[in-house]
C-alpha positions in Angstrom: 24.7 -25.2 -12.1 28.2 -25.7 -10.6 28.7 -23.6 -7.7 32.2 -23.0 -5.9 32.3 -21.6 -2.4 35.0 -20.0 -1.1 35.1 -19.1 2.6 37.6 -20.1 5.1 35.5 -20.5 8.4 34.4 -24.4 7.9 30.6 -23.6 10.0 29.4 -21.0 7.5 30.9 -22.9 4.8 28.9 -26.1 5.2 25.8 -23.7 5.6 26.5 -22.1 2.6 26.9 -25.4 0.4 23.5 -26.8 2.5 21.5 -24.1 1.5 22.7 -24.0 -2.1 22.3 -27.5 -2.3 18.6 -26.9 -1.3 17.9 -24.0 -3.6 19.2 -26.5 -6.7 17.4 -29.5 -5.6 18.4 -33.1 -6.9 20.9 -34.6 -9.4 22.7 -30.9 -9.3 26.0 -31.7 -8.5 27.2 -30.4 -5.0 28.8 -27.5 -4.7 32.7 -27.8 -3.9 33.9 -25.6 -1.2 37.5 -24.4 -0.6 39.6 -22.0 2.1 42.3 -20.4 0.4 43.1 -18.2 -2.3 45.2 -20.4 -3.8 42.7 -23.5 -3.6 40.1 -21.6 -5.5 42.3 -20.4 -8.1 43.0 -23.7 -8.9 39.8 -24.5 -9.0 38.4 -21.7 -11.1 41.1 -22.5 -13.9 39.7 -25.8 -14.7 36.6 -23.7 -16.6 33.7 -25.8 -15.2 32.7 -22.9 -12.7 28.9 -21.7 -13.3 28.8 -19.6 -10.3 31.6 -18.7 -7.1 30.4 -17.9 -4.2 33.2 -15.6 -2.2 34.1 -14.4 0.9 36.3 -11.1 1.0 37.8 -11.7 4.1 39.5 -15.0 3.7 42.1 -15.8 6.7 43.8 -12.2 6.3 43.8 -13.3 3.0 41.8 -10.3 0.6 39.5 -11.8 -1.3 39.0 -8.8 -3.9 42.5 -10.1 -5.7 40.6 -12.9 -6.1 37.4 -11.1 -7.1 39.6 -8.9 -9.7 40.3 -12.1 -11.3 37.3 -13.9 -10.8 36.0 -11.1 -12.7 37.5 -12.2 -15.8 36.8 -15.4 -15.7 33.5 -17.1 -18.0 31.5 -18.0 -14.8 29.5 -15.0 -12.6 30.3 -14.2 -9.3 28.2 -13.5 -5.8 29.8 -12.1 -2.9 28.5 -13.4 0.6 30.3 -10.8 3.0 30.2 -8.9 5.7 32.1 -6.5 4.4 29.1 -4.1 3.4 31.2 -1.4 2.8 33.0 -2.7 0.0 29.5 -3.5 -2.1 30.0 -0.5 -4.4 33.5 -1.7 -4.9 32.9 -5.2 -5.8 29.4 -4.1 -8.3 32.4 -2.2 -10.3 34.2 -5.4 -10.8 30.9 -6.6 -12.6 29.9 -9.2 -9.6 26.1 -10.4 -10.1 25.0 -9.9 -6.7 26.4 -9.1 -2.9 24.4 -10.8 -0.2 25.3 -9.5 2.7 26.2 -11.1 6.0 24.4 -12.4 7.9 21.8 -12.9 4.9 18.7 -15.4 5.0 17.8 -18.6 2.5 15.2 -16.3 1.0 18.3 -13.5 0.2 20.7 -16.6 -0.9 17.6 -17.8 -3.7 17.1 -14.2 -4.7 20.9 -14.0 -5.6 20.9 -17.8 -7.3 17.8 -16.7 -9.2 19.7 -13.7 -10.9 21.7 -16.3 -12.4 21.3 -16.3 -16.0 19.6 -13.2 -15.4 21.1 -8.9 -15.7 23.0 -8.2 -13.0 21.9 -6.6 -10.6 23.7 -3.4 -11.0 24.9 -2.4 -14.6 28.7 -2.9 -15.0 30.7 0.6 -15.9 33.9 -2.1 -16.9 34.8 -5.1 -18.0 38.2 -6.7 -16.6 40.1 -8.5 -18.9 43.8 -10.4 -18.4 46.5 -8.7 -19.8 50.4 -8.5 -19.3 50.0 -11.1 -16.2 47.3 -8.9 -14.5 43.6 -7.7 -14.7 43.1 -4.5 -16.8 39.3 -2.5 -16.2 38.3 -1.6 -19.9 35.5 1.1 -19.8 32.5 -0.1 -21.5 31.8 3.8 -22.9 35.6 2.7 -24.8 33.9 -0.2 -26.2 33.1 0.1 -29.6 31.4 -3.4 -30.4 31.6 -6.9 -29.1 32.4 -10.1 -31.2 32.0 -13.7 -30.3 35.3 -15.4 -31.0 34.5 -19.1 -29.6 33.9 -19.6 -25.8 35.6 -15.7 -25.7 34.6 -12.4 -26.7 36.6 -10.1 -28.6 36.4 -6.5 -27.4 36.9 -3.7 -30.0 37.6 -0.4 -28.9 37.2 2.7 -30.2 40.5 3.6 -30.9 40.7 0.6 -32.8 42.5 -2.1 -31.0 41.3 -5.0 -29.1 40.9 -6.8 -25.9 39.8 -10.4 -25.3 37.7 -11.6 -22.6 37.1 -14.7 -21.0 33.5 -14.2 -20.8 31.3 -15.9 -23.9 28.7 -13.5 -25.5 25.7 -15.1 -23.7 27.6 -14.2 -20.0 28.6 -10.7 -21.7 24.5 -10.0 -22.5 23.5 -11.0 -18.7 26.1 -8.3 -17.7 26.2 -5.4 -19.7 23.5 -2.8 -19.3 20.3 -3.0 -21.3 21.7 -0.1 -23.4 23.3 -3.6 -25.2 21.4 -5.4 -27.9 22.7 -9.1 -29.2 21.8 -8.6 -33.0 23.3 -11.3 -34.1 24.5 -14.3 -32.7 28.1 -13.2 -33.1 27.9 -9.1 -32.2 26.4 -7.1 -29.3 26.2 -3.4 -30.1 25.1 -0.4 -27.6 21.4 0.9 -29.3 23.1 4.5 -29.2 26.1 4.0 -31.2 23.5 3.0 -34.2 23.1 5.2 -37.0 21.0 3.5 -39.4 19.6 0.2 -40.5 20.9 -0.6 -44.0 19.0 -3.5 -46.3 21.5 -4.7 -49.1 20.6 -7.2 -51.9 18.8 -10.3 -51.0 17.0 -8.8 -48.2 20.1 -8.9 -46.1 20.2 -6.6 -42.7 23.2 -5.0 -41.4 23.6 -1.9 -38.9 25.9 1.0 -39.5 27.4 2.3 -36.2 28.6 5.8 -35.8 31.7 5.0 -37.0 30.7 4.1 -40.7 31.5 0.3 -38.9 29.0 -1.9 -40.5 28.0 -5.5 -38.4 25.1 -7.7 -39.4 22.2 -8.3 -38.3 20.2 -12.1 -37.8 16.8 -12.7 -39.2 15.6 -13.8 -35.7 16.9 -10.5 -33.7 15.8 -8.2 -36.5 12.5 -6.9 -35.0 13.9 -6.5 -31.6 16.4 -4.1 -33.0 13.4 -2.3 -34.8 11.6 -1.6 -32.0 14.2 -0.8 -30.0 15.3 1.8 -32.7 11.8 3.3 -32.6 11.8 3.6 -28.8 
């Protein structure tokens, strides 16, 4: 797991990377800390972030236009703050976990844990880059999702698209559990699924409300069934 840390004030910094480093044990490589906005976009462009670890309040500096972006990025993000106030804010933005100041090891493993895990509170939107900035899509616009690569292509229901950094496998961790992979290129919401439909050669697809028809894999099909029958 390759952790960045980014909080300016050098004491709780270096506690920070200790305990992480702790919580990983050896041969993980060390989490790299940095101060500045700036720094850790730099950083987080170079797409071998697993995890950041941000402060909001970085100098003056406000670490939620960091967190907007950080939000579209392909790694998952936990905010360590003091800045309680703000949690409801930064769950919107689709962070993993906020452990608040001043937090305990225990609290920092519980939020390392969720890693690879749903977060904590269901995301509402997805932010995605567009124009130069960080566009919210509402996940009740999205129609379907589609693997395109290390990305995922978001399809609306109006019909157009959005592309976000995030792979499928980060997507699934996110999204709330109303979102089924069923098929190792498509996650679907249950609800929007009218019917199963078997074609020739025993060959599974799902017909969304839309008359959109996606396929289904072999391996995912009797998850889908029994989620169906729930």
């Amino acid at each position: 797991m390759r952790l960045l840390i980014v909080e300016d004030e050098p004491l709780a910094a270096r506690r920070l990377a200790r305990l992480c480093e702790q919580q990983l044990g050896p041969g993980a490589p060390p989490p790299r800390v940095c101060a500045s906005l700036d720094e850790a976009r730099a950083l987080m462009a170079g797409r071998d972030v697993d995890v950041l670890l941000l402060d909001l309040n970085l100098s003056g500096e406000d670490g939620f236009a960091l967190l907007a972006e950080a939000a579209t990025g392909a790694f998952q993000t936990v905010v360590v703050s003091a800045n309680t106030d703000q949690a409801l804010r930064a769950f919107e933005l689709g962070v993993l976990d906020f452990v608040p100041k001043p937090y305990t090891p225990e609290r920092l493993a519980l939020a390392l844990a969720r890693v690879g895990s749903r977060a904590a509170t269901p995301l509402r939107t997805l932010a995605v880059r567009k124009g130069g900035g960080v566009v919210l899509v509402p996940l009740d616009s999205v129609a379907y999702i589609q693997g395109a690569g290390d990305y995922a292509e978001l399809v609306l229901r109006e019909g157009c698209t959005e592309l976000s950094e995030k792979s499928l496998e980060r997507l699934e961790q996110l999204l709330p559990a109303d979102f089924l992979r069923i098929h190792r290129s498509y996650l679907v919401r249950v609800t929007d699924i009218r019917e199963l439909v078997v074609s020739e050669g025993s060959r599974t697809a799902v017909e969304l409300r839309d008359g959109t028809r996606l396929p289904v894999g072999r391996s995912r099909l009797g998850v889908l069934r029994k989620r169906l029958e729930a």
